[in-house]
Structures are given as structure tokens and as C-alpha cells.
C-alpha positions as CSV (number, residue, x, y, z in Angstrom):
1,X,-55.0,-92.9,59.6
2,X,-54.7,-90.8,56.5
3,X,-55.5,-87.3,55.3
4,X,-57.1,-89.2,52.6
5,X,-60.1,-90.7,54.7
6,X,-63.2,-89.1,54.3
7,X,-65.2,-87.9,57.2
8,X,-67.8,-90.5,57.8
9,X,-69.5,-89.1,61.1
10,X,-72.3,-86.8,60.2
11,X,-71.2,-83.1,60.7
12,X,-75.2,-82.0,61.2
13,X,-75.1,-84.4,64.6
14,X,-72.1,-82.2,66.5
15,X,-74.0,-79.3,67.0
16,X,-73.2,-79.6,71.1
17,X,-70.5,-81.5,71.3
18,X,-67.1,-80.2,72.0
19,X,-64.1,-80.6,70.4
20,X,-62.9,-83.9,71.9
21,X,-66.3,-85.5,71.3
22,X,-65.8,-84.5,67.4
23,X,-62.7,-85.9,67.2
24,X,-64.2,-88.9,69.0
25,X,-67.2,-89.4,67.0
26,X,-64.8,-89.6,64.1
27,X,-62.9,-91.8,65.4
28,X,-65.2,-94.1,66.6
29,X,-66.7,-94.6,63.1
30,X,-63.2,-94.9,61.0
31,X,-62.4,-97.6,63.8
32,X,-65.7,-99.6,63.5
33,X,-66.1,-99.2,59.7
34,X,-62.5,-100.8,59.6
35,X,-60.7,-98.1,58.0
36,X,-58.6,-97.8,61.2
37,X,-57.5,-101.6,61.6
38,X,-56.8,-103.2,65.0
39,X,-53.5,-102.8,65.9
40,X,-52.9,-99.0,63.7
41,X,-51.3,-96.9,66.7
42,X,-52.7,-93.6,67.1
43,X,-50.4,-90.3,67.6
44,X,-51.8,-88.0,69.4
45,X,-49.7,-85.4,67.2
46,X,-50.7,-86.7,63.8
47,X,-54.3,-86.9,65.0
48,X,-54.2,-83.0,66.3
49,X,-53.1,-81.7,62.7
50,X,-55.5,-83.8,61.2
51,X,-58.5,-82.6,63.0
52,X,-57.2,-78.8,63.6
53,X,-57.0,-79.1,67.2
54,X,-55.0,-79.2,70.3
55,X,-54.0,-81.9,72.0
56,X,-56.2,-81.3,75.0
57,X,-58.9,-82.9,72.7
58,X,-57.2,-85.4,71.2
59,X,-57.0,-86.9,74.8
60,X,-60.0,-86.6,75.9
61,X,-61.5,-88.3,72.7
62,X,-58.7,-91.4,73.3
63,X,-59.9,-91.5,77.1
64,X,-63.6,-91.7,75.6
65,X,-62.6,-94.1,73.3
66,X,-60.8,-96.2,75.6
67,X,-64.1,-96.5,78.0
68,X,-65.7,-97.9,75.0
69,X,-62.6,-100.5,75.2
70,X,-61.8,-99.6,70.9
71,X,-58.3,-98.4,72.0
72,X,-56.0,-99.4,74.5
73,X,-54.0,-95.9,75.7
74,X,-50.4,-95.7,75.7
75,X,-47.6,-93.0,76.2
76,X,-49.1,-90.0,73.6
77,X,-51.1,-92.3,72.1
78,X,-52.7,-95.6,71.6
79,X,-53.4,-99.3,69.8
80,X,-56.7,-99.8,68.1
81,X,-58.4,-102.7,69.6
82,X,-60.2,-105.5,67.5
83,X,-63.9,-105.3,67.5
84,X,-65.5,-108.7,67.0
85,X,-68.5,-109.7,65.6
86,X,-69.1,-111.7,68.9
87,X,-68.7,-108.0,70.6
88,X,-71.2,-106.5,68.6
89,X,-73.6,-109.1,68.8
90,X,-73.6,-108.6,72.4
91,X,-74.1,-104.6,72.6
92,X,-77.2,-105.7,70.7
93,X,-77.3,-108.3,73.5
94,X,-77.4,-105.6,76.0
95,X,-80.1,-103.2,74.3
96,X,-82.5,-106.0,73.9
97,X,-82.1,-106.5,77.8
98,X,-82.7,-102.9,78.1
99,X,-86.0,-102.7,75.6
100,X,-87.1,-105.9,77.4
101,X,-86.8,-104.2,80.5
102,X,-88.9,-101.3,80.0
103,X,-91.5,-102.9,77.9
104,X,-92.4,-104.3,81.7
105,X,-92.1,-100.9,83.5
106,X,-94.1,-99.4,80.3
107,X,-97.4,-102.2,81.1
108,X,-97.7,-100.6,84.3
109,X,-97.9,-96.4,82.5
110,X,-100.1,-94.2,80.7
111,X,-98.3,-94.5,77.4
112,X,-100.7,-92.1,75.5
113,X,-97.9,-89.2,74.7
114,X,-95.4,-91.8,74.4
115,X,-97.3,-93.5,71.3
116,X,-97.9,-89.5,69.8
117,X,-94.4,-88.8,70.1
118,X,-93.2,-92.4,68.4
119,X,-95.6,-92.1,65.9
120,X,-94.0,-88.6,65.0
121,X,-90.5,-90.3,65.0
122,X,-91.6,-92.8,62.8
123,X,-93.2,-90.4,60.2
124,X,-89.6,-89.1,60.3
125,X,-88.4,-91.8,59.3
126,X,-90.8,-92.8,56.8
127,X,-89.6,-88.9,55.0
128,X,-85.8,-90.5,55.5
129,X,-86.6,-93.6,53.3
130,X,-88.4,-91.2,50.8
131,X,-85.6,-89.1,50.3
132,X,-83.2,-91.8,50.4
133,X,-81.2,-89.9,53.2
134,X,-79.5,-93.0,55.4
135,X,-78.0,-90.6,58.1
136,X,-81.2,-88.7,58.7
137,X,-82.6,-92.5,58.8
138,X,-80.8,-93.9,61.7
139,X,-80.6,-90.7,63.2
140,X,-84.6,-90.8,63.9
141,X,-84.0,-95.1,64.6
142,X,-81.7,-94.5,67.6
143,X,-83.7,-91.3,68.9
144,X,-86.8,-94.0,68.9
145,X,-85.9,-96.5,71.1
146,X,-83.8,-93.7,73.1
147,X,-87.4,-92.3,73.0
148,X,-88.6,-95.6,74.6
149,X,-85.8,-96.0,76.8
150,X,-86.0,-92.5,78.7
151,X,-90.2,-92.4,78.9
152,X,-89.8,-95.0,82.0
153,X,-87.3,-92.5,83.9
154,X,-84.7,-94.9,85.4
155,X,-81.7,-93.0,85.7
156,X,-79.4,-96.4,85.6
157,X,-80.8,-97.7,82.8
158,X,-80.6,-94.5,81.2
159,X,-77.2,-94.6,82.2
160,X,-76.0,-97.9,80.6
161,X,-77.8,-96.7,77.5
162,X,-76.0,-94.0,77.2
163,X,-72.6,-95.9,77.6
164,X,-74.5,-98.3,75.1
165,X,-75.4,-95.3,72.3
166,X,-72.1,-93.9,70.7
167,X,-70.9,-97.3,69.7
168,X,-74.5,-98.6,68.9
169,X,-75.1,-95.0,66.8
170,X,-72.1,-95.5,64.8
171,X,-72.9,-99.7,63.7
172,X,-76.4,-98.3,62.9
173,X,-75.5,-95.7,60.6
174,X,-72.9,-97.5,58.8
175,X,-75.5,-100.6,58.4
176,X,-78.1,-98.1,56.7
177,X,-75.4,-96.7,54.9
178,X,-75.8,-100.1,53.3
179,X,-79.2,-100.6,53.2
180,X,-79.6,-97.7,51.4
181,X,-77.7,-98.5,48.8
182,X,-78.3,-102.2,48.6
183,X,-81.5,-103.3,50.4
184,X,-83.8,-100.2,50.2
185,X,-86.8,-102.6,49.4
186,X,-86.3,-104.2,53.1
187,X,-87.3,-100.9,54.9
188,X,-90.9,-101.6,54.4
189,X,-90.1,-104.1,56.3
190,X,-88.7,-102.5,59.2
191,X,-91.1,-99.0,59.6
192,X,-94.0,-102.5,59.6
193,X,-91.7,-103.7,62.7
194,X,-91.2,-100.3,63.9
195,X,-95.7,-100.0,64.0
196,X,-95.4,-103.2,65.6
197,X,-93.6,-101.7,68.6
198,X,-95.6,-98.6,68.7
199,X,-98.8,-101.2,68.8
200,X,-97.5,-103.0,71.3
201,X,-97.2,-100.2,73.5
202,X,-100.5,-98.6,72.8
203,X,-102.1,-102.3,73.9
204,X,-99.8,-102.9,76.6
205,X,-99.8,-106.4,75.6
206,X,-97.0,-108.1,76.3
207,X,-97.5,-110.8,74.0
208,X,-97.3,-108.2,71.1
209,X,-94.3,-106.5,72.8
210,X,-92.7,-109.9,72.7
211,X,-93.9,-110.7,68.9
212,X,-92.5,-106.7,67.8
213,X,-89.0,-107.1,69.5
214,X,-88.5,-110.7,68.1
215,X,-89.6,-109.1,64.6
216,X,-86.7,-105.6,65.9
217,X,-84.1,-107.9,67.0
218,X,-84.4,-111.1,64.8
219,X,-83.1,-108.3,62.3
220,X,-80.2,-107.8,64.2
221,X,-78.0,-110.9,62.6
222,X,-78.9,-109.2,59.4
223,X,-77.4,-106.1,60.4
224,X,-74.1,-107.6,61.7
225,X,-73.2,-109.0,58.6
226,X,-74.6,-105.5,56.7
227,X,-71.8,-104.3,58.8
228,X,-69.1,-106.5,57.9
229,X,-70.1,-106.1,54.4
230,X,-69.9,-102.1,54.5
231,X,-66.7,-102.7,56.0
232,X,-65.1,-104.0,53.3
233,X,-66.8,-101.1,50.6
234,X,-65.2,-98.3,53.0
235,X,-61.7,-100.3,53.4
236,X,-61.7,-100.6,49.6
237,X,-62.1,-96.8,49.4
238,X,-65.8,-96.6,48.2
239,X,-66.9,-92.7,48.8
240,X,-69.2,-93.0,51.8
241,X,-73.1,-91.1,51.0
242,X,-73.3,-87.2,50.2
């Protein structure tokens, strides 16, 4: 890790955390973009003078980031891990098992403020794509299905979403990162899938709900390799977006 590596995580999103979830958040996306390679060894010295902080915060973002299993900690410090593509595909894995899941509970609900307050995410987005702004973009994604995800109120699937979101948050963003600049024709494309879901809902008809998260997640292999690619543009020093 270098003085020279840009700040990737979006400052606007750190409004709550504290200082060892900053440096976390970072961290997380230098690591995932693949501008921290498995294997670099993190100092917990070097990383205190980068970020401006104590140590106390340093360790509490490598003891965040070793939950996530992207480091493994050692003596004042610790070893990036690799993350695979086999890895990612199964956090997507997991959030289709949680969507799946609530599309069930969400059959059995009123879902009338639900659908209002989806369809004001999605307008959200729709002002993202307009204004070409990638980060404001997958900000509004996640907060939809976390949108989704919290209407049912079960607190342990609420839970293993939230264990689920920082690393899911971070391959998101760097994906539309990518999109933006490369495929900005394909979100058509995806606000039509993101209707879908909202449709699906509205009907409770589960044989929409299984047409709108096979039209969600059949996107997914497209957005591994989005990854991989974007990768390689932030390894090769490529200025991320303004």
C-alpha cells in the first residue's frame, strides 16, 4: 500500500462511521479492486500515518476485516488474503438465498408502502444514470434490496445481511464504476429488471418474483467478470471516477 493510491471508498458514505470503519471501508475496496494483492502484509504503523490516525483504529479495521476473512492478522499487522472469483460468486450465492427468502415471507404482507418506498429508490436511481454518477448509483442498488431485505423484520436474516453488505457494497460499486464508463447502454436494462422486482411484489406472484430475480441475478456472472476487468484498470493505475 502506497501514498500514491487514490481513495476509492466514497467519502459522502462515512458520515456515521468511526474512524476504524473509515479506514476499513478503504481498505476493503483497495483489497477487492486488487490494488492491495494477496499476500501484501499490512503494518499497522504504515497504515496509521497513511490514514492520520491512531493505531486503536487501525486494529479495529484489521479485526473487521479479518471477520470478512480478506486478511489473516498477525503480530502488528497482517497478510492480505486472496479473494476468488469462486468467493464472490458465492456472496452472490448467499443474497439470492436471502431475496429468495423474503420474496416468500413478502406473499404473505401488505406490501403497499413497501412498493412506494422502492419505487422512490428506483427514481433515485434512474437520476444516478442521468447524471452519470456510478457511486450515487449503487449506493441507491444496495439500499433497494436492503430495502427489501429489512420490510419482512427478521432480525437473523437481517443479521447475515449485514455481515453480507460491506463486502457485497464494495464489488457493486467497483462493477458500476465500470459500467459507467463502458456499458452505460446496459442500464436500461437493469432499472427494466429492477420494475420487474417491484411488480413482482405489488402482485405477490411468485411466478414473477421468480422471473425478476432470474432476470437480477442471471446478471450476476456479468458483474463478476465487470469486476475482474475493473481490476485490472485500477491495478494499472487508471484514476478511479470524480
Amino acid at each position: 500500500m502506497t501514498d500514491s493510491i487514490p481513495y476509492l471508498y466514497p467519502e459522502k458514505w462515512l458520515n456515521k462511521a468511526s474512524a476504524g470503519e473509515r479506514v476499513a471501508s478503504e481498505l476493503r475496496i483497495r483489497i477487492i479492486a486488487g490494488l492491495i494483492e494477496s499476500g501484501s502484509k499490512l503494518s499497522e504503523n504504515q497504515m496509521a500515518t497513511e490514514f492520520s490516525v491512531s493505531r486503536s483504529p487501525v486494529r479495529e479495521a484489521l479485526k473487521l476485516l479479518a471477520s470478512e476473512n480478506l486478511i489473516r492478522l498477525e503480530r502488528m499487522g497482517a497478510v492480505v488474503l486472496e479473494l476468488s472469483e469462486k468467493e464472490i460468486q458465492e456472496i452472490y450465492d448467499v443474497r439470492l438465498l436471502i431475496e429468495t427468502f423474503v420474496f416468500e415471507r413478502l406473499v404473505k404482507m401488505d406490501t403497499a408502502e413497501l412498493v412506494k418506498e422502492l419505487s422512490k429508490t428506483l427514481e433515485m436511481m434512474k437520476i444516478a444514470i442521468k447524471y452519470k454518477d456510478a457511486d450515487d448509483f449503487s449506493y441507491e442498488d444496495v439500499l433497494f434490496h436492503e430495502t427489501i431485505i429489512r420490510s419482512i423484520d427478521h432480525s437473523h436474516i437481517f443479521m447475515i445481511w449485514k455481515n453480507l453488505k460491506p463486502t457485497l457494497e464494495s464489488l457493486i460499486l467497483i462493477s458500476m464504476r465500470m459500467r459507467f464508463k463502458e456499458k452505460y447502454d446496459d442500464f436500461d436494462r437493469i432499472i427494466n429488471n429492477h420494475e420487474l422486482y417491484i411488480e413482482a411484489i405489488r402482485q405477490k406472484d411468485r411466478d414473477l418474483m421468480v422471473e425478476s430475480l432470474h432476470k437480477n441475478f442471471d446478471d450476476v456472472q456479468g458483474s463478476v467478470e465487470d469486476l475482474w476487468r475493473s481490476q485490472q484498470i485500477y491495478s494499472k493505475g487508471v484514476e478511479s471516477d470524480d
